[in-house]
C-alpha positions as CSV (number, residue, x, y, z in Angstrom):
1,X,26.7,3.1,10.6
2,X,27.7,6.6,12.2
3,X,25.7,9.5,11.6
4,X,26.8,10.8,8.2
5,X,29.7,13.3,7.5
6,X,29.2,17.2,8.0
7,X,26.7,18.8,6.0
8,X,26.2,20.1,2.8
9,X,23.9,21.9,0.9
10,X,21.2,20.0,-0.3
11,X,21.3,19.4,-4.5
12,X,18.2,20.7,-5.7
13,X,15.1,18.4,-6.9
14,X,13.1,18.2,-9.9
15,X,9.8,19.5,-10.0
16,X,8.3,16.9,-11.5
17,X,8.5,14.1,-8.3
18,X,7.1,16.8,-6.2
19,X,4.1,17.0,-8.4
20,X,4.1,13.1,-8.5
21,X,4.4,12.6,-5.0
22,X,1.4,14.5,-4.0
23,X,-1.1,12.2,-5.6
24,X,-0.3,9.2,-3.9
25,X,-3.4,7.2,-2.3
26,X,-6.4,8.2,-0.5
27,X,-7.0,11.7,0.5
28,X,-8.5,14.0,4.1
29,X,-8.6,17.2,5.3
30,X,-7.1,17.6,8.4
31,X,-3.9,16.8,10.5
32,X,-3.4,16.2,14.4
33,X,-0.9,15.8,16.3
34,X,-0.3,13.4,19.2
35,X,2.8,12.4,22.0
36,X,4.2,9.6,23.4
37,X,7.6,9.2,25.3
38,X,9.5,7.2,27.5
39,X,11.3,7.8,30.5
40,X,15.2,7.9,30.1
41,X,17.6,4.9,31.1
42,X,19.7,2.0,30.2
43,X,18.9,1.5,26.6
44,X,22.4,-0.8,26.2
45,X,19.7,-3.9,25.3
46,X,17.7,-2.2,22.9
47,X,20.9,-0.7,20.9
48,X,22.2,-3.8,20.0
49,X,18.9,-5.5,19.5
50,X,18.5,-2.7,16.5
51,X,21.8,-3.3,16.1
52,X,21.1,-7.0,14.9
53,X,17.9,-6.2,13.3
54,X,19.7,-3.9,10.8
55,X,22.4,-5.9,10.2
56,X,20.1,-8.8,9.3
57,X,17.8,-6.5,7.4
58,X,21.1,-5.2,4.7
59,X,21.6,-8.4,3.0
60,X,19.9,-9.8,-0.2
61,X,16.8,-11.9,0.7
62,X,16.5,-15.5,0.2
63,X,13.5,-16.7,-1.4
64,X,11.5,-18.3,1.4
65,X,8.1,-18.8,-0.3
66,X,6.8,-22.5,-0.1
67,X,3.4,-22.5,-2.6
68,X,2.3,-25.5,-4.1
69,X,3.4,-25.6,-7.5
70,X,0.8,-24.9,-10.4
71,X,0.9,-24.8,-13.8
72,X,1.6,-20.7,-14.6
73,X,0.8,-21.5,-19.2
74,X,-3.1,-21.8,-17.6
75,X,-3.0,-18.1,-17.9
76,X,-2.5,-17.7,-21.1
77,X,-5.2,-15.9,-22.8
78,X,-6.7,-14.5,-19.7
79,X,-7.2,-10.6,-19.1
80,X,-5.8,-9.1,-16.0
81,X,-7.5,-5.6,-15.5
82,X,-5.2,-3.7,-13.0
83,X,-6.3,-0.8,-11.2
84,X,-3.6,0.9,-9.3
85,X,-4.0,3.2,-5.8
86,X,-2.3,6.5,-8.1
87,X,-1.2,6.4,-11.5
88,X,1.4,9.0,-10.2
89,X,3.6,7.3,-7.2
90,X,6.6,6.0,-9.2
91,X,6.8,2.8,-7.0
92,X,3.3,1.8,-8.2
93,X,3.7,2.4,-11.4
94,X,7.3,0.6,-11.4
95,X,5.5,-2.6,-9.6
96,X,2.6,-2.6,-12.2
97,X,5.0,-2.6,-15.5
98,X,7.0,-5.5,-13.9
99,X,3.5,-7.6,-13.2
100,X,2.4,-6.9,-16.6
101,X,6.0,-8.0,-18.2
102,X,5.1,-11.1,-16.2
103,X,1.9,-11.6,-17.4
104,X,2.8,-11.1,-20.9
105,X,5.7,-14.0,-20.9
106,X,2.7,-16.5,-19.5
107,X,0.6,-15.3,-22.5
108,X,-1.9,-13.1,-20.5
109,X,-3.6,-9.7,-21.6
110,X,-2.6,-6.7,-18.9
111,X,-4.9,-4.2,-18.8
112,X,-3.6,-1.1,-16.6
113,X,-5.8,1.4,-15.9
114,X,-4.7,4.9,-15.4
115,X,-6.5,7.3,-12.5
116,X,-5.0,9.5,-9.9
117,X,-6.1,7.7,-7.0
118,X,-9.6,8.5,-6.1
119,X,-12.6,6.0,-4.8
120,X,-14.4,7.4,-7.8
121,X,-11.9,5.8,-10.4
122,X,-11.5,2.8,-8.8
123,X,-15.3,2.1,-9.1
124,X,-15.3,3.5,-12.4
125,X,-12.4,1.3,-13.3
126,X,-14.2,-2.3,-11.7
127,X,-17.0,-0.6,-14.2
128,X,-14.8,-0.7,-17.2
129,X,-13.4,-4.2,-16.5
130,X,-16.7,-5.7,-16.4
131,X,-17.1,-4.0,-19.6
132,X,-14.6,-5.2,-21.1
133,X,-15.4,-9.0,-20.0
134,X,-11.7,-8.9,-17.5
135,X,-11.1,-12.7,-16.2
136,X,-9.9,-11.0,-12.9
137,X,-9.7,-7.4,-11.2
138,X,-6.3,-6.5,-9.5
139,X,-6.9,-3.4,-7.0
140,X,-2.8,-2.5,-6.4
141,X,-0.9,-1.2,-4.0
142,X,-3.3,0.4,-1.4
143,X,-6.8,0.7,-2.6
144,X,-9.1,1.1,-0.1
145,X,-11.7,-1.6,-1.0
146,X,-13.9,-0.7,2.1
147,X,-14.2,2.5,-0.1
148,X,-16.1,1.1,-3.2
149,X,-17.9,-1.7,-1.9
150,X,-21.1,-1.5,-4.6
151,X,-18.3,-1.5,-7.1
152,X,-16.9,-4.8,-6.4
153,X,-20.5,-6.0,-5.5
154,X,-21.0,-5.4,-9.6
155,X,-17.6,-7.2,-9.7
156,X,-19.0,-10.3,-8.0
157,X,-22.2,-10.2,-9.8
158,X,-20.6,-10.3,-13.0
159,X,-18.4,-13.4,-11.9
160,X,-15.0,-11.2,-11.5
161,X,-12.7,-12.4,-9.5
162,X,-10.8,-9.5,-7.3
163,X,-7.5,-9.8,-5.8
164,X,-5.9,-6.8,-3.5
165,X,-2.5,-6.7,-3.2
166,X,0.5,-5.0,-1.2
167,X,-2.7,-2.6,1.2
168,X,-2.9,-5.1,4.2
169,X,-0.4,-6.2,7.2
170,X,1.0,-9.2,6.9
171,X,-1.0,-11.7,9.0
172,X,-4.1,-9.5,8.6
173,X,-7.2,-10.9,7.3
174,X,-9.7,-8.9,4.9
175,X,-12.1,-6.6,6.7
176,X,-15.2,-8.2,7.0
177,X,-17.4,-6.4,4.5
178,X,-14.9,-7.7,1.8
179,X,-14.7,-11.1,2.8
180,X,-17.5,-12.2,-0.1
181,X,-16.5,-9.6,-2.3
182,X,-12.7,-10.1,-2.6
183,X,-11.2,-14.0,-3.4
184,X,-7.9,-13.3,-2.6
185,X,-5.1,-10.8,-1.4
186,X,-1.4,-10.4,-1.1
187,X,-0.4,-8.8,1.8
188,X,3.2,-6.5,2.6
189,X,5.2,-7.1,6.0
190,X,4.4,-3.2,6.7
191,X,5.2,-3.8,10.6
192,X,8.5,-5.3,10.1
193,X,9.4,-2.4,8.2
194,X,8.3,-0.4,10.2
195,X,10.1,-1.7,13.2
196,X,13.3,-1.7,11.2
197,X,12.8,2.5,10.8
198,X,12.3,2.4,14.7
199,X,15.5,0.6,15.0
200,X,17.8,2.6,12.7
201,X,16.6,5.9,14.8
202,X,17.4,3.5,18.2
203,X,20.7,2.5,17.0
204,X,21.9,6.0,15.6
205,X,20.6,8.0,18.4
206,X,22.8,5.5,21.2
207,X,18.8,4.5,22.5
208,X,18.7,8.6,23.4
209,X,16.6,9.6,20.5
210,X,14.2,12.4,19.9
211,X,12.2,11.3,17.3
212,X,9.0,13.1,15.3
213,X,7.1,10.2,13.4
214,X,4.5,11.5,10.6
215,X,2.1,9.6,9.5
216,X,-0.9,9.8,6.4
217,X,-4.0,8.4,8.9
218,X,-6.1,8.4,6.2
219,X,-4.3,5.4,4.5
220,X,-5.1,1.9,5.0
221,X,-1.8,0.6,6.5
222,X,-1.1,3.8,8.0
223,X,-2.2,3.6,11.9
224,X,-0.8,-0.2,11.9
225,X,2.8,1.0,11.0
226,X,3.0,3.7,13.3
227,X,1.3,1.4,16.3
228,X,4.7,-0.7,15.4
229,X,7.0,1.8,15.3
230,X,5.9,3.2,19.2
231,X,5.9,-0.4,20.1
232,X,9.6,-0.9,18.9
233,X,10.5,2.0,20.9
234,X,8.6,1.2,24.0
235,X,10.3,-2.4,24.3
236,X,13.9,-1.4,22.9
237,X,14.1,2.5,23.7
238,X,13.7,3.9,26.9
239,X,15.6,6.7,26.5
240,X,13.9,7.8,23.0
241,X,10.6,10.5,23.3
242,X,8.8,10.1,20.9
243,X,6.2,12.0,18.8
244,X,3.5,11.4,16.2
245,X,2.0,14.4,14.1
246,X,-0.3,13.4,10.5
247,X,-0.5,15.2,7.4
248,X,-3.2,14.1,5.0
249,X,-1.4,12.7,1.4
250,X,-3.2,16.1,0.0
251,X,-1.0,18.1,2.0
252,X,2.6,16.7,1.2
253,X,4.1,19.2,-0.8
254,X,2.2,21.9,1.3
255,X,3.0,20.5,5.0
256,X,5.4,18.5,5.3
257,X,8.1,20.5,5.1
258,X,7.0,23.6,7.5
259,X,5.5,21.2,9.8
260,X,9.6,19.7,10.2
261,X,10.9,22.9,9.9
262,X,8.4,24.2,13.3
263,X,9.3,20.6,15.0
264,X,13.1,21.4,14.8
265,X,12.5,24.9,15.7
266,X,10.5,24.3,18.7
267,X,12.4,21.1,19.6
268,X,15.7,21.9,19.8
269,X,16.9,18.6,20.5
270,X,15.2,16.3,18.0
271,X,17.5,14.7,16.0
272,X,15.0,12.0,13.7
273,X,12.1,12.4,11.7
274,X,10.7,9.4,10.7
275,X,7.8,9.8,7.7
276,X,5.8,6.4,7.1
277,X,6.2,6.3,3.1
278,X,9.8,7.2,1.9
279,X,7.5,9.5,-0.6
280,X,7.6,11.8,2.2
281,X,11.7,12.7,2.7
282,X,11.8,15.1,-0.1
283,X,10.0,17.2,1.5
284,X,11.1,16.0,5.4
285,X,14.7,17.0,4.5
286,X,13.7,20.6,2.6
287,X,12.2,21.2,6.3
288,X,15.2,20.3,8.3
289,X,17.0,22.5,5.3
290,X,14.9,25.1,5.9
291,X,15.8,25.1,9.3
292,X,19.5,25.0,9.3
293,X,19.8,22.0,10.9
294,X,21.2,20.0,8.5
295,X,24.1,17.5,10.2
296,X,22.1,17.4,13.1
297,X,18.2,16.4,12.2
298,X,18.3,13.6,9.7
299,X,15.6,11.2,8.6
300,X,14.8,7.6,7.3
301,X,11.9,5.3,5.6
302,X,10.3,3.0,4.0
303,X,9.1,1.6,0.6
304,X,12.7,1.9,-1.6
305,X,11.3,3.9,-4.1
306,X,14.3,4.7,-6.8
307,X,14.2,8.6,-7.0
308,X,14.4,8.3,-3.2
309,X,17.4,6.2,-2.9
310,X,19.1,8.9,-5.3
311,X,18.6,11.0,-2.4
312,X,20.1,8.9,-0.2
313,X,23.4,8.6,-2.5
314,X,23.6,12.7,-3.0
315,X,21.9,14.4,0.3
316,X,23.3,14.0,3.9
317,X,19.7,14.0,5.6
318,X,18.4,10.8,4.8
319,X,20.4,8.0,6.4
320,X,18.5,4.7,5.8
321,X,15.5,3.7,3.3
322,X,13.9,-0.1,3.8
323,X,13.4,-1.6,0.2
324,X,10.6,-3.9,-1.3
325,X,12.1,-5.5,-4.7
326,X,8.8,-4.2,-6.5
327,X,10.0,-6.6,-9.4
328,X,9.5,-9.3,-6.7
329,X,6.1,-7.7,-5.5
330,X,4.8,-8.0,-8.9
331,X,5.7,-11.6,-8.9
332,X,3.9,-12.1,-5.8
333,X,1.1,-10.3,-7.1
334,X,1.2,-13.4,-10.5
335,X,1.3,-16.0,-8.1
336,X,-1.6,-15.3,-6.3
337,X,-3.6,-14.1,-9.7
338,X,-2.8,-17.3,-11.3
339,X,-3.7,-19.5,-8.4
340,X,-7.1,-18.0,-9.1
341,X,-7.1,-18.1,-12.7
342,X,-5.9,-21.4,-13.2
343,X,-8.7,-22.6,-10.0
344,X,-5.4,-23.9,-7.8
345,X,-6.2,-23.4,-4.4
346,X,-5.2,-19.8,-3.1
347,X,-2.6,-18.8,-0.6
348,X,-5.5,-18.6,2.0
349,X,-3.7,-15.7,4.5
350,X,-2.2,-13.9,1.4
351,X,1.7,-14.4,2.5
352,X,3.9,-14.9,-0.1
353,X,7.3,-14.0,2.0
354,X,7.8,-10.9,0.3
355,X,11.1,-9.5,2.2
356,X,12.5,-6.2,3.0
357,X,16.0,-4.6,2.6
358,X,17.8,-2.1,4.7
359,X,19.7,0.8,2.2
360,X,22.4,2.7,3.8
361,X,25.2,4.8,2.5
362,X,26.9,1.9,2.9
363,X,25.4,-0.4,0.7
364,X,22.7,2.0,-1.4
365,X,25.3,1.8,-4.3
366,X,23.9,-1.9,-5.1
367,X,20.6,-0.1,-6.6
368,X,22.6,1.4,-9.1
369,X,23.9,4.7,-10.2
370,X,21.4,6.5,-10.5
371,X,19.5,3.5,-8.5
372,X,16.9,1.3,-10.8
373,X,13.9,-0.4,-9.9
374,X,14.3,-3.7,-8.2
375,X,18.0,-3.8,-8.6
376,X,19.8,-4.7,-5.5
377,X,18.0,-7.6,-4.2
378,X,19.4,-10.3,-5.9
379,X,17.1,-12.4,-8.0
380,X,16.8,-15.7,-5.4
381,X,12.9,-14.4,-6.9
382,X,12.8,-15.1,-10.4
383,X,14.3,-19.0,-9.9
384,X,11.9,-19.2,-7.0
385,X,8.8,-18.8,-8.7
386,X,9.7,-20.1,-12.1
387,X,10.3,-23.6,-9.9
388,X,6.6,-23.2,-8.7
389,X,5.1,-22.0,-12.3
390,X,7.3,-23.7,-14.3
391,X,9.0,-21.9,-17.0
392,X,7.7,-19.2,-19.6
393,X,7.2,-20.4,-23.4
């Protein structure tokens, strides 16, 4: 796709994602700011390699997941306690209310327990489900685990079972002072997506691009992604400089959006901002606003998040947002739990093929109008699993 049509004032947003956006995961107190470029040259290669990877990336996903089968009813009557990273990040919450919709049509209990992201009420919370006698503990969505360590020891002493989802790599094992603590995990294909935002900027930019990536160090799959996104554009981009500057979750709806605005300002030829959490564009684009450069400077993510593809339907500064069907990572999320309830063996390296999907103006409609969560996808999902678990009573 082109880069979009001329610009245009940027609708105004409401307050209240602003104030949700800032309490998403783990929280630091400073910023830094590092560089990394390559020298210019023949990028012909690495355009069409992006090229490809788009193009493959913009279609629904099959389901490609190959678990034994199990019998999903051996739930029923079991407590799930869920402890989410932040209460307040709309994609969270979406994914949690789609696993507990889940849980409820296998005859399970949910449990979801409220906080605003700290380490101190996610150890309160492991408190609360041992409390209240919780046949497994689900930390969601990127709780830091290495964080609250005597918590799940409690866990494991009171015979909990603890499952983290969708807060490591793909491929990654458990760090090793969870290994005994945590029975299972589902993990997220954070690199792939994270390649896939390297590759838009590659393909828009004609492999000439002058890219700012920001980061949140502070959260677990944080450094991985960004190490993918500088590898992406080392092997496919050598025309592309490239930059890397954190702001601590914390600071969002403080930062953000000056730190753009003095990147544009002192840069006058960077064209791509490229935030690690699509959380972030609200307040990427108010920068590049800010800083008249709108038409020229544009931006593009990762996570799908629905208020954020609304952005991407109305505004002209995000181009491209990489989706996770949360419907289909609260699936994947069931699968795993009820391999552990039910005493079938686990899916050992925490896989469970959950895909991505690449939103452009081109196909962003698919999500709906305004967009919803997990529509868009197709549901290749819900047949999938349902031929592994059998079907609901």
């Amino acid at each position: 796709m082109s880069s979009p049509a001329p610009s245009r004032t940027r609708p105004s947003r409401p307050a209240l994602l602003a104030a949700a956006l800032a309490g998403v995961l783990l929280l630091s107190a400073c910023s830094a700011t590092s560089t990394a470029s390559t020298s210019s040259g023949d990028d012909t290669a690495g355009v069409e390699h992006a090229t490809s990877q788009i193009k493959a990336a913009s279609v629904d996903p099959e389901f490609t997941f190959e678990g034994a089968r199990f019998d999903m009813s051996g739930i029923a009557g079991k407590t799930i306690f869920n402890i989410p990273n932040s209460s307040a990040v709309p994609f969270i919450t979406a994914v949690d209310e789609a696993g507990e919709k889940v849980a409820e049509q296998y005859g399970a209990k949910w449990i979801e327990y409220t906080n605003q992201g700290t380490p101190t009420e996610h150890s309160a919370g492991i408190d609360q489900a041992i409390s209240r006698g919780a046949d497994i503990i689900v930390l969601a969505q990127g709780v830091n685990g290495e964080l609250i360590v005597p918590a799940l020891k409690r866990a494991k002493a009171a015979g909990i079972p603890v499952l983290i989802s969708h807060t490591y790599q793909t491929g990654q094992a458990l760090p090793d002072q969870l290994q005994d603590l945590v029975a299972a995990q589902v993990t997220a294909p954070f690199h792939e997506a994270a390649k896939l935002n390297a590759d838009w900027a590659i393909k828009e930019t004609k492999g000439q691009g002058d890219v700012l990536i920001i980061t949140s160090s502070e959260v677990p799959p944080s450094d991985g992604i960004v190490k993918a996104m500088q590898d992406e554009f080392e092997a496919q981009c050598d025309g592309c400089k490239v930059k890397v500057t954190n702001v601590p979750v914390a600071d969002w709806a403080t930062k953000i959006s000056s730190t753009v605005q003095s990147a544009v300002q002192s840069d006058p030829n960077l064209d791509y901002v490229l935030p690690v959490y699509d959380s972030m564009t609200l307040y990427v684009e108010a920068g590049v606003t800010a800083a008249g450069k709108t038409g020229q400077v544009f931006t593009s993510s990762y996570n799908g998040t629905p208020a954020v593809l609304k952005i991407l339907q109305e505004g002209s500064v995000l181009t491209m947002d990489i989706g996770e069907n949360m419907e289909w990572l609260a699936y994947a999320t069931l699968d795993q739990a009820g391999r552990v309830l039910t005493g079938t063996p686990i899916i050992e390296d925490g896989d469970e093929k959950t895909p991505l999907k690449v939103f452009t103006k081109d196909n962003v409609d698919e999500t709906g109008t305004p967009p919803a969560p997990s529509k868009g996808y197709g549901d290749a999902y819900k047949t999938g699993y349902e031929a592994i678990w059998g079907a609901a009573e």
